[in-house]
LUMKOLSE-175594 format. One line per field, with one value per atom (N, C-alpha, C, O): residue number from 1; residue in one letter; atom name; x, y, z. Coordinates in steps of 0.02 Angstrom, whole numbers, plus 32768, in hexadecimal, padded with zeros to 4 digits. Each point is the difference from the previous one (the first is absolute). Layout:
n	(NUM;...)
res	(a;...)
atom	(CA;...)
X	(X;...)
Y	(Y;...)
Z	(Z;...)
END
This chain:
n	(1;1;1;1;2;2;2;2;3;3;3;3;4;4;4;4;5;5;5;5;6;6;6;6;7;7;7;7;8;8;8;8;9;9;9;9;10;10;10;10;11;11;11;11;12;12;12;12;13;13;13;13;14;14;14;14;15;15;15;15;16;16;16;16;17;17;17;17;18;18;18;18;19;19;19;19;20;20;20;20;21;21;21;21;22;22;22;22;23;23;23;23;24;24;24;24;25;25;25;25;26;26;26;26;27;27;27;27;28;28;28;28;29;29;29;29;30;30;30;30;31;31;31;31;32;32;32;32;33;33;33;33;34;34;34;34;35;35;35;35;36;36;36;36;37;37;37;37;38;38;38;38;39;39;39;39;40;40;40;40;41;41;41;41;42;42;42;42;43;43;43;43;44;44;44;44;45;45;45;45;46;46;46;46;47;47;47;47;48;48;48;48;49;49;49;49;50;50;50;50;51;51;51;51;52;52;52;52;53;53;53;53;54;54;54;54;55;55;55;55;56;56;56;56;57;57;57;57;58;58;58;58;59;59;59;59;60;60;60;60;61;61;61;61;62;62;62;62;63;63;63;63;64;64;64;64;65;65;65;65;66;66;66;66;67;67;67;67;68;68;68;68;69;69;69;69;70;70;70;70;71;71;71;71;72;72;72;72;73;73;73;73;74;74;74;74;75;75;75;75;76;76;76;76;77;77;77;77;78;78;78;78;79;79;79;79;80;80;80;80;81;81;81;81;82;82;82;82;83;83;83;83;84;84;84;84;85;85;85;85;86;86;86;86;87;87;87;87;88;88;88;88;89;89;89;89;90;90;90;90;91;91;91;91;92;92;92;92;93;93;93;93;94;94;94;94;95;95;95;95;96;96;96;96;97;97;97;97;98;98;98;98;99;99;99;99;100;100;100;100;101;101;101;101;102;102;102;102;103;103;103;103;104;104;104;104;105;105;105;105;106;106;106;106;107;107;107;107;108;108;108;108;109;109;109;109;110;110;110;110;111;111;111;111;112;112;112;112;113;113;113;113;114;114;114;114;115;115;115;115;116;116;116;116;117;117;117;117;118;118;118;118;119;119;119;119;120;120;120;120;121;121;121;121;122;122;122;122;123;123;123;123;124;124;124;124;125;125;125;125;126;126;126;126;127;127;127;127;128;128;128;128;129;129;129;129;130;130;130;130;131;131;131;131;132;132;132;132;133;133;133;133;134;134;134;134;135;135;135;135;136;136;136;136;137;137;137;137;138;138;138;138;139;139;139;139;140;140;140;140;141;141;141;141;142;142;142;142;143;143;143;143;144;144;144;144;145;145;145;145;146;146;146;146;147;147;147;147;148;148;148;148;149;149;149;149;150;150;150;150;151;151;151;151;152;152;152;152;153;153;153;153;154;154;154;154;155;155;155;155;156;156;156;156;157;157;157;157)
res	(x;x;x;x;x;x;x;x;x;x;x;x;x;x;x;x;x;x;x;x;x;x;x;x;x;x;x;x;x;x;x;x;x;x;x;x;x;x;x;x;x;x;x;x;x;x;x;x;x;x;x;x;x;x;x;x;x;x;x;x;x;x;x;x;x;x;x;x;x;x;x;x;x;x;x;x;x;x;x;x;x;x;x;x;x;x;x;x;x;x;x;x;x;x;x;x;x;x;x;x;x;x;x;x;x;x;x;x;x;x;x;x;x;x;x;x;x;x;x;x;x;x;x;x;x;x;x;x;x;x;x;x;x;x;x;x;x;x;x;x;x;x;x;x;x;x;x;x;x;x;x;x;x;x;x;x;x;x;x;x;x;x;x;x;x;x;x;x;x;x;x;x;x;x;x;x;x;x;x;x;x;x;x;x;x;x;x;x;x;x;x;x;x;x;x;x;x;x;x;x;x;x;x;x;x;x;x;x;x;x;x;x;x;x;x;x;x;x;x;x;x;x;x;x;x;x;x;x;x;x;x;x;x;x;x;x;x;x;x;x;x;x;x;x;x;x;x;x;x;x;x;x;x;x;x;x;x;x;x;x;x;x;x;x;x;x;x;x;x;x;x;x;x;x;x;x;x;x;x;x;x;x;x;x;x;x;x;x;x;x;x;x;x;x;x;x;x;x;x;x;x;x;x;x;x;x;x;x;x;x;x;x;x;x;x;x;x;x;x;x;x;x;x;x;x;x;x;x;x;x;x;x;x;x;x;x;x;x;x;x;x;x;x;x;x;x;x;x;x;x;x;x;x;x;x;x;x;x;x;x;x;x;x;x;x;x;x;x;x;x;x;x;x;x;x;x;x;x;x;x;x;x;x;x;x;x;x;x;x;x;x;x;x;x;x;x;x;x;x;x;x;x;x;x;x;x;x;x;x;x;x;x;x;x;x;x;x;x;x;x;x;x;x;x;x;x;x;x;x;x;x;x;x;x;x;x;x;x;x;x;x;x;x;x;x;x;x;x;x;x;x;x;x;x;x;x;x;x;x;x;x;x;x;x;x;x;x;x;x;x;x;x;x;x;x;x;x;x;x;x;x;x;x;x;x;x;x;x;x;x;x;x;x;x;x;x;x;x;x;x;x;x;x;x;x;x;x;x;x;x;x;x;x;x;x;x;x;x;x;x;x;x;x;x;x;x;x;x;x;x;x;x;x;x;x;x;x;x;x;x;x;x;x;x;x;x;x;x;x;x;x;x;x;x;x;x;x;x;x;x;x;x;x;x;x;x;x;x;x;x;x;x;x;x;x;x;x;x;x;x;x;x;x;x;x;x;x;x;x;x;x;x;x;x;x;x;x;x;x;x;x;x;x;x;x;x;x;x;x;x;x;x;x;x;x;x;x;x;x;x;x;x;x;x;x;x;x;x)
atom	(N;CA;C;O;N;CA;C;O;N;CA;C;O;N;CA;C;O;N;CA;C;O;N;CA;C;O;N;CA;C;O;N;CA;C;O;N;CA;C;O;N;CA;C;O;N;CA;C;O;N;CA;C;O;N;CA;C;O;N;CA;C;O;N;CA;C;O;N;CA;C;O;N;CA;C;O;N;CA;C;O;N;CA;C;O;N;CA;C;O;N;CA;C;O;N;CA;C;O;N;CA;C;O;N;CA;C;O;N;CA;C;O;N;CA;C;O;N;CA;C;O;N;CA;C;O;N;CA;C;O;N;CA;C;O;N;CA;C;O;N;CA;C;O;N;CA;C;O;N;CA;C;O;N;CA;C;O;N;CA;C;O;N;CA;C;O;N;CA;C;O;N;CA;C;O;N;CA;C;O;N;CA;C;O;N;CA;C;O;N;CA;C;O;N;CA;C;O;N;CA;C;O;N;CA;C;O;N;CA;C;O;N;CA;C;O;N;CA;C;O;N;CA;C;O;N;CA;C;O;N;CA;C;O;N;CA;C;O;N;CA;C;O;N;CA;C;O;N;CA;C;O;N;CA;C;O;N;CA;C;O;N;CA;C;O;N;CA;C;O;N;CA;C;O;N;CA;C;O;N;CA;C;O;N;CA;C;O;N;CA;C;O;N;CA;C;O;N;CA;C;O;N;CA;C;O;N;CA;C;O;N;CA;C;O;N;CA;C;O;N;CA;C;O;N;CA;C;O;N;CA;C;O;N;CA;C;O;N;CA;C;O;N;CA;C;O;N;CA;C;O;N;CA;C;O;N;CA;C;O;N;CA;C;O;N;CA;C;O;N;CA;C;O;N;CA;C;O;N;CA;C;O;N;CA;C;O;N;CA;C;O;N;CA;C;O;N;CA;C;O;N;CA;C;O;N;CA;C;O;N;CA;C;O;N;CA;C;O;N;CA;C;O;N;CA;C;O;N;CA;C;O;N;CA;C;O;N;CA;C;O;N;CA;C;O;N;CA;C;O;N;CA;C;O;N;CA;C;O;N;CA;C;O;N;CA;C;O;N;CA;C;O;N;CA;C;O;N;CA;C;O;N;CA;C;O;N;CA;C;O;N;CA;C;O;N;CA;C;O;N;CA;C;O;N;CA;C;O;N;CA;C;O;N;CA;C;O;N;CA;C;O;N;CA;C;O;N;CA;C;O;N;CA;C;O;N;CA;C;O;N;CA;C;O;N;CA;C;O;N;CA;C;O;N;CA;C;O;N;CA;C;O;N;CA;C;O;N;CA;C;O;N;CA;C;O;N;CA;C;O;N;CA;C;O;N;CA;C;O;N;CA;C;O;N;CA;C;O;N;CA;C;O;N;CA;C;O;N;CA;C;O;N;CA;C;O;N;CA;C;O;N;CA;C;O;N;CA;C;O;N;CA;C;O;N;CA;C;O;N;CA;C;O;N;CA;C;O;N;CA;C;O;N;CA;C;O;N;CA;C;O;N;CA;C;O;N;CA;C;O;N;CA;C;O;N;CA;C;O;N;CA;C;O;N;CA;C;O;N;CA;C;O;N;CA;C;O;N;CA;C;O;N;CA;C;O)
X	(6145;7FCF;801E;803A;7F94;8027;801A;7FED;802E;8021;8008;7FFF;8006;8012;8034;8037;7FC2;8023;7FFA;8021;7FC0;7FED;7FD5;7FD4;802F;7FDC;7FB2;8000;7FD0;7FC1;7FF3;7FFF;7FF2;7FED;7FBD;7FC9;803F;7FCF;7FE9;8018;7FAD;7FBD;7FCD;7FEB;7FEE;7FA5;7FE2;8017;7FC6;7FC7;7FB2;7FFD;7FD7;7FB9;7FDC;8007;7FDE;7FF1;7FA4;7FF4;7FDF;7FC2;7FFE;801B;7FC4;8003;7FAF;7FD2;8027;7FBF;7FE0;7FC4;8050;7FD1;8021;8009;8005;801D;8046;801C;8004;8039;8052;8006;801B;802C;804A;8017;8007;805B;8015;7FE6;8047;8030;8049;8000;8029;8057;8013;7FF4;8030;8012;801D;7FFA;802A;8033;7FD1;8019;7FAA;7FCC;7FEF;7FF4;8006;7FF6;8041;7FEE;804A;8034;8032;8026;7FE4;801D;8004;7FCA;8060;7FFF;7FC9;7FD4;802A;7FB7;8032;8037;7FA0;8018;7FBA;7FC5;804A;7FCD;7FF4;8037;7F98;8003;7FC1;7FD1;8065;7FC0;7FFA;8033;7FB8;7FCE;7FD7;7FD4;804A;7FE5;7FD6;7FFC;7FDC;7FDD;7FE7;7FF8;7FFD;8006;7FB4;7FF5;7FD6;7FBF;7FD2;7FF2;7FF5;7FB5;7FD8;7FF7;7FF2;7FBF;800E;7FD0;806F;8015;7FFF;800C;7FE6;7FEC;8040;7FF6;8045;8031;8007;7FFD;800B;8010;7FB8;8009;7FC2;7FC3;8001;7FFD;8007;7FF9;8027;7FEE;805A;803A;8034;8033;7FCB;8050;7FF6;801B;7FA1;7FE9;7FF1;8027;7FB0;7FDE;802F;7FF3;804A;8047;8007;8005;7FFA;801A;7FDB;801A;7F84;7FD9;800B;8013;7FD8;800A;803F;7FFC;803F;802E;802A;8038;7F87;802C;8006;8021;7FC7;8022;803E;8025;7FD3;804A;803B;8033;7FC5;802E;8017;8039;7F8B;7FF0;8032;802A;7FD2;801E;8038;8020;8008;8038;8031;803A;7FB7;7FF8;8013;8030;7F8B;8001;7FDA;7FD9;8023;7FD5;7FBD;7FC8;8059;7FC0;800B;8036;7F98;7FFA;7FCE;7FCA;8055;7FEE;7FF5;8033;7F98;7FE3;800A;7FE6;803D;800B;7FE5;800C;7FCD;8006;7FED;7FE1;801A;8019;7FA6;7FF0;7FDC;7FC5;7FFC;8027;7F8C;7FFF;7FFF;8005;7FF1;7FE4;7FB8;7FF2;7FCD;7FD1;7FFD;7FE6;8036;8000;8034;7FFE;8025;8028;7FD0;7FF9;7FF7;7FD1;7FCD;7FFD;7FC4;7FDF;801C;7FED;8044;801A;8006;7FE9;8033;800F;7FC7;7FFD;7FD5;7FAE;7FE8;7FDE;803B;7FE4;802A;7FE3;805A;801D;8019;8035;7FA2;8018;8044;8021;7FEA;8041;8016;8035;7F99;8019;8027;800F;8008;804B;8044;8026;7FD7;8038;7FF7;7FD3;806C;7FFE;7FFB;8023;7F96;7FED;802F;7FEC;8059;8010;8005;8025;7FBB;7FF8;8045;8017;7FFA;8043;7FEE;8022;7F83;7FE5;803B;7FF9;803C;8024;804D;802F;7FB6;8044;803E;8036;7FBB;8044;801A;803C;7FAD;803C;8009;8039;7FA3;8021;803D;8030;7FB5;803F;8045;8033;7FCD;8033;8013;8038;7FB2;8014;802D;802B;7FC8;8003;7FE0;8011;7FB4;7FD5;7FC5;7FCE;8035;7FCE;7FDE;7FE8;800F;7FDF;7FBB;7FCB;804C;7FD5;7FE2;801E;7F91;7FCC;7FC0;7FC6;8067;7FE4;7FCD;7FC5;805F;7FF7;7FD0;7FF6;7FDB;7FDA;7FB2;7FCF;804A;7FDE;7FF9;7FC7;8069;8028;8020;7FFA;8033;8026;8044;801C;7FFF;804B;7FCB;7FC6;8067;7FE0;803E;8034;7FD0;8021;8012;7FD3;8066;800A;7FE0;7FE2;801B;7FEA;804D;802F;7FC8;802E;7FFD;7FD1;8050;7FFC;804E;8034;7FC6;804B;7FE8;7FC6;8079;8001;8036;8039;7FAC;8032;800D;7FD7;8058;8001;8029;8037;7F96;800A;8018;8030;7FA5;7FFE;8047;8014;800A;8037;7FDC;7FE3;8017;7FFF;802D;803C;7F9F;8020;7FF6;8034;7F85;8005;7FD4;7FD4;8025;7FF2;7FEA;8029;7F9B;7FDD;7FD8;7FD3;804A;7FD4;7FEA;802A;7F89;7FF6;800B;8007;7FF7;7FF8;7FC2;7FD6;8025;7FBF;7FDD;8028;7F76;8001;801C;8013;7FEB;7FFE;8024;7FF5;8045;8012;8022;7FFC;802E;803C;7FED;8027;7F7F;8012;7FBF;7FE7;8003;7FE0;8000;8035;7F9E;7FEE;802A;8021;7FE7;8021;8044;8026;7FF9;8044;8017;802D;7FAA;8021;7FEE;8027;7FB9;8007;8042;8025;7FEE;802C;803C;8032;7FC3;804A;800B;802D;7F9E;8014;800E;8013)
Y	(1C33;8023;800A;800F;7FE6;8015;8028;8029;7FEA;805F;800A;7FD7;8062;8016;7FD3;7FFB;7FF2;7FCD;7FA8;7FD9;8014;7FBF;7FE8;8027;7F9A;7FDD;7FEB;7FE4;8037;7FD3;7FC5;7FE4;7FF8;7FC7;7FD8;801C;7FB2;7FE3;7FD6;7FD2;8056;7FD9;7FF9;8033;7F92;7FE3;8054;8011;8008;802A;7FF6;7FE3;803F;7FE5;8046;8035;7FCB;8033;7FDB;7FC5;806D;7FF0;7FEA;8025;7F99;7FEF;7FFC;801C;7FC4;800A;7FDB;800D;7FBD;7FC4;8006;7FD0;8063;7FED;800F;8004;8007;8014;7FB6;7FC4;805E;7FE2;8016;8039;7F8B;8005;8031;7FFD;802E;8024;8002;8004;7FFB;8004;804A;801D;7FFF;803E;800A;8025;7FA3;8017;7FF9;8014;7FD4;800A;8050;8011;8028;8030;8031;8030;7FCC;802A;7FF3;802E;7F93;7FD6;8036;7FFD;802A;800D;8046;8008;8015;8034;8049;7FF8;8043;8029;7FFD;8002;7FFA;7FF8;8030;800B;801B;801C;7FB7;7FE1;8026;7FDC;802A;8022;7FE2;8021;7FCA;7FDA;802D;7FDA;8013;803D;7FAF;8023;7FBE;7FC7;8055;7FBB;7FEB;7FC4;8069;7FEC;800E;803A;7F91;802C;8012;7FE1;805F;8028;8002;7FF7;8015;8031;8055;801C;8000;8046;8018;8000;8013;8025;7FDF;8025;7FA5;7FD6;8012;801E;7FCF;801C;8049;8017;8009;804A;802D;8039;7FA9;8025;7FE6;8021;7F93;7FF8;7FE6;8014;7FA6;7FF3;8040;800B;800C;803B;8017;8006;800B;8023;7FDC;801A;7FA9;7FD3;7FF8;7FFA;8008;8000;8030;7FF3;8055;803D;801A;8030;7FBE;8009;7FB4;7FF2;7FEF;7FC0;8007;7FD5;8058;8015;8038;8013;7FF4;8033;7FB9;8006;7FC1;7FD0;7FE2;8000;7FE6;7FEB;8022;7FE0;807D;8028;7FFD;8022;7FCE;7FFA;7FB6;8003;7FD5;7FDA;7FB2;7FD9;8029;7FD6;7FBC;8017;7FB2;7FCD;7FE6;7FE8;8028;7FDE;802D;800E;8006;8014;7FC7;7FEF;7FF4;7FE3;8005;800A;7FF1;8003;7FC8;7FD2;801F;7FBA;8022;8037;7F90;7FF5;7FD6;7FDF;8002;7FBF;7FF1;7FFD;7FFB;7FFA;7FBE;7FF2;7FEB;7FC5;8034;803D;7F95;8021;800B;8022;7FC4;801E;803E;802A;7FEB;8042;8036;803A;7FBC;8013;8027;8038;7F98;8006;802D;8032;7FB9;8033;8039;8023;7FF4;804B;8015;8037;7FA3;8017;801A;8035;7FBD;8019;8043;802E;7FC9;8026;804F;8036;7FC0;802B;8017;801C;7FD6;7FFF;7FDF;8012;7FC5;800E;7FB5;7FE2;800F;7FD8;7FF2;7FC8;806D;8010;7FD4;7FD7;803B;7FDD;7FA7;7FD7;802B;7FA8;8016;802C;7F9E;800C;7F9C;7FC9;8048;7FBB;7FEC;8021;7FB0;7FE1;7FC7;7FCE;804A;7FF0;7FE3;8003;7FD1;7FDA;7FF8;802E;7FA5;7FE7;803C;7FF9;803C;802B;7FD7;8003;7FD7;7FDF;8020;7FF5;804B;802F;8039;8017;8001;802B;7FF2;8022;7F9A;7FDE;7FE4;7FED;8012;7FE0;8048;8005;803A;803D;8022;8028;7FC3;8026;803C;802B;7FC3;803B;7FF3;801F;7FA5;7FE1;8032;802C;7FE0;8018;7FD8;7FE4;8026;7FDE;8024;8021;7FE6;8007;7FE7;8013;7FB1;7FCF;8031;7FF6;8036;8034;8022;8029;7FDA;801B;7FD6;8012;7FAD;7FC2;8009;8002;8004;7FE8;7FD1;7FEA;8018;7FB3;801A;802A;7FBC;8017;8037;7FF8;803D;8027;8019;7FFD;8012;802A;8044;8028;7FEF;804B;802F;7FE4;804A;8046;8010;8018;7FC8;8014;8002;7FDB;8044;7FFE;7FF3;800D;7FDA;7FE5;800B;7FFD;8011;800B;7FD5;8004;7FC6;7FB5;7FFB;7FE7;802E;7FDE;7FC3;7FF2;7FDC;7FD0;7FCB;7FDB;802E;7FCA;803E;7FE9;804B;8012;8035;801E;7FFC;803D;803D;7FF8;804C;8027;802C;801D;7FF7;801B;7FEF;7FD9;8038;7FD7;8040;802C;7FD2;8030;7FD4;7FDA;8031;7FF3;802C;8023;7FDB;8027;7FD4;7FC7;8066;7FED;800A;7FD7;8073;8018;802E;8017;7FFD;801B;7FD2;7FC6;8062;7FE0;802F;8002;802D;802C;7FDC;7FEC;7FFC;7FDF;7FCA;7FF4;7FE9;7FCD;8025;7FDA;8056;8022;800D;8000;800B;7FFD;801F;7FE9;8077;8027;7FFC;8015;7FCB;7FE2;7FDF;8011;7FBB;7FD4;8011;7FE1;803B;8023;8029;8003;8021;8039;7FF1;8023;7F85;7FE8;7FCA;7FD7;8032;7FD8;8038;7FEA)
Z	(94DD;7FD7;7FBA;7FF5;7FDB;7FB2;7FF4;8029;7FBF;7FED;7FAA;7FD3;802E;7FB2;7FD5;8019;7FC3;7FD0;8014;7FDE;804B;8011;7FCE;7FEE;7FF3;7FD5;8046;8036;7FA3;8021;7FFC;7FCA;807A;8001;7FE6;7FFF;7FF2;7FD1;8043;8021;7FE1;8033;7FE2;7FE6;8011;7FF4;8033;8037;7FAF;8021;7FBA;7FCA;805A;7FDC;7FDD;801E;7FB5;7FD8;7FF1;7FF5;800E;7FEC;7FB2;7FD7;8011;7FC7;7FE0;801D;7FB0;7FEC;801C;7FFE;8022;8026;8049;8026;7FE4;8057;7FF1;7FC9;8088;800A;7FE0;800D;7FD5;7FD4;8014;8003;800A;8012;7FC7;7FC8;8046;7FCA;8029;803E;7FAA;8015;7FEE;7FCB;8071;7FF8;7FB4;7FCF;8047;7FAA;7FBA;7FCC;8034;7FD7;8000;7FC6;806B;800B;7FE8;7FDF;802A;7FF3;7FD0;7FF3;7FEA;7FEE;7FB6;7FE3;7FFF;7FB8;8016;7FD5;804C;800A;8035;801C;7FE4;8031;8033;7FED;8040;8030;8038;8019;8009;803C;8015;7FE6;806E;801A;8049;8007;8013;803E;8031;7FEC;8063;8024;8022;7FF9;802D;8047;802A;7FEC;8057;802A;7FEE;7FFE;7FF5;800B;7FC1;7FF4;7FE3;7FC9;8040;8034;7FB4;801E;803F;8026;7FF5;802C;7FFB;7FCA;8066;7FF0;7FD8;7FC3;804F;7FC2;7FC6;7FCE;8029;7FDB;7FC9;7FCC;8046;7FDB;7FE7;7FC7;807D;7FEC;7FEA;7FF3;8004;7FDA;7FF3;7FF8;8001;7FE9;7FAD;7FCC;8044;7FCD;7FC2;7FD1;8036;7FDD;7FD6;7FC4;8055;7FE4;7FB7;7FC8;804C;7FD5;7FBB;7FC8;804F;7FD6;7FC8;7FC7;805C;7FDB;7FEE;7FDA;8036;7FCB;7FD3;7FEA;801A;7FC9;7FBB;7FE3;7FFC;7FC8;7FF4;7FD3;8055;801A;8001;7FDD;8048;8004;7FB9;7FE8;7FFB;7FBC;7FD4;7FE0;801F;7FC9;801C;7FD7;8052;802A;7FEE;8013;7FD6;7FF0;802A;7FFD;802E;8035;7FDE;7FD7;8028;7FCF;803B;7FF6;8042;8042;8034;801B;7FEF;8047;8022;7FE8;805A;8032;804F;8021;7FFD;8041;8018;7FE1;8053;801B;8054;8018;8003;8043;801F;7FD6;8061;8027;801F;803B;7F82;8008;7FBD;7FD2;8047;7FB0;7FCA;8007;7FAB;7FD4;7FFA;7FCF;805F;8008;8015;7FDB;8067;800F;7FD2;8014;7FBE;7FE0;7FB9;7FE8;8010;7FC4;8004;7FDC;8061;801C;7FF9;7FD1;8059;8017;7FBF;7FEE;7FEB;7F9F;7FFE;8020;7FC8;7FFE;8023;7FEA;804C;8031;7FEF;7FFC;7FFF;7FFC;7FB2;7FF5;7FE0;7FB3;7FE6;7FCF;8054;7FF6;7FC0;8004;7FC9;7FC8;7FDF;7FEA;800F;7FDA;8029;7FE8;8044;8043;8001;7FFF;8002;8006;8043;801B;800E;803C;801B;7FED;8048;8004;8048;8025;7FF1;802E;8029;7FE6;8052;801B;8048;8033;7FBC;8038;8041;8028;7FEA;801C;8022;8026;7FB3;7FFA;7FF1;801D;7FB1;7FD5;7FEC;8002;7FDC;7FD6;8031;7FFF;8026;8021;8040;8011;800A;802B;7FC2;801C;7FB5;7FCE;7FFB;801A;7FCF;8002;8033;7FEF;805D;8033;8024;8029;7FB1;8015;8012;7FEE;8042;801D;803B;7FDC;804D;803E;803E;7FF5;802F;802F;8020;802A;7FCC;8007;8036;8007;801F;8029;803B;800B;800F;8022;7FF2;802C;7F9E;7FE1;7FE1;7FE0;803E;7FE0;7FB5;7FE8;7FF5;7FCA;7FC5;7FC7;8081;7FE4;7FEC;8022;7FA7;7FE3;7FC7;7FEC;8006;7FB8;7FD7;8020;7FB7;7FDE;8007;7FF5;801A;800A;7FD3;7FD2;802F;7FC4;7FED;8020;7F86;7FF1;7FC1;7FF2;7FC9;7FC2;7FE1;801E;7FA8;7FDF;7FB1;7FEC;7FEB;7FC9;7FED;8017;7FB1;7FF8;7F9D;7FD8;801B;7FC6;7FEF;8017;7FAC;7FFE;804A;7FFF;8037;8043;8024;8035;7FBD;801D;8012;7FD3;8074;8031;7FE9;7FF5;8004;7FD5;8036;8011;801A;802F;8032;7FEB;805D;8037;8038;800E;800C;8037;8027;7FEF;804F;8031;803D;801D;7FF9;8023;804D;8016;7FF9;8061;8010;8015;7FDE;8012;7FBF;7FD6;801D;7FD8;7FBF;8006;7FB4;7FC1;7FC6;7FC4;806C;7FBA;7FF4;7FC6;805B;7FD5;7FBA;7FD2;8035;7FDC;7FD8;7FD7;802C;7FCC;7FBE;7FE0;8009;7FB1;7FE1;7FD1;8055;7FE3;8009;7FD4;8073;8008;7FC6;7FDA;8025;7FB6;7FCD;7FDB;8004;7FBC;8006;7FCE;8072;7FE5;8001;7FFA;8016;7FF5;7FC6;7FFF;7FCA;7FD0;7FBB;7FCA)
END
């Protein structure tokens, strides 16, 4: 699993574009930037909808004055459903990024298996604070979402 001071890996994941969903490289995302990114295994799963996301919405200018350059929502759904949930959940502001294959969350170590659940592989619930592609800080939950919460990571930048 990554840990605090590990350089991030540069994986293809898909971001909604103006004509359809479009390759981007992690290191396109963090590369020269301070970044929070934020996982969850499911768009429009009940917590994930009803309180992890939300966090993120309503205090992203709190991140902004902090001086974060992206906040990002990644989870192991296409960029159709990615995009949607953006909408659905206000959430425009957020690079909404799509990790179809769980390429970045298995390159991370924070893959999870979900099979059990009819699933598949997903992404753990977890949040990271990366400057310039380097991990500055690292939460993962087990269970529940304080650890990788809005107000968690603000109060650690």
């Amino acid at each position: 699993m990554i840990k605090v001071g590990d350089k991030l890996p540069n994986v293809t994941i898909k971001v909604m574009g103006e004509e359809g969903p479009k390759d981007i490289q992690t290191d396109d995302i963090f590369s020269g930037k301070k970044v929070v990114l934020f996982a969850v295994p499911g768009a429009f799963t009940p917590t994930c909808s009803a309180a992890h996301l939300p966090g993120f919405v309503v205090n992203y200018e709190q991140f902004k004055d902090k001086g974060v350059d992206t906040v990002a929502c990644m989870s192991v759904n296409d960029a159709f459903v990615m995009n949607a949930w953006s909408k659905d959940q206000n959430a425009e502001n957020l690079l909404m990024v799509a990790d179809g294959n769980a390429d970045f969350a298995e390159a991370l170590g924070l893959e999870m298996d979900g099979t059990g659940f009819g699933m598949g592989v997903r992404s753990k619930r977890f949040a990271l604070i990366a400057d310039d592609g380097v991990v500055t800080s690292l939460e993962v939950d087990e269970k529940g979402f304080e650890k990788s919460s809005a107000e968690n990571i603000l109060s650690q930048l």
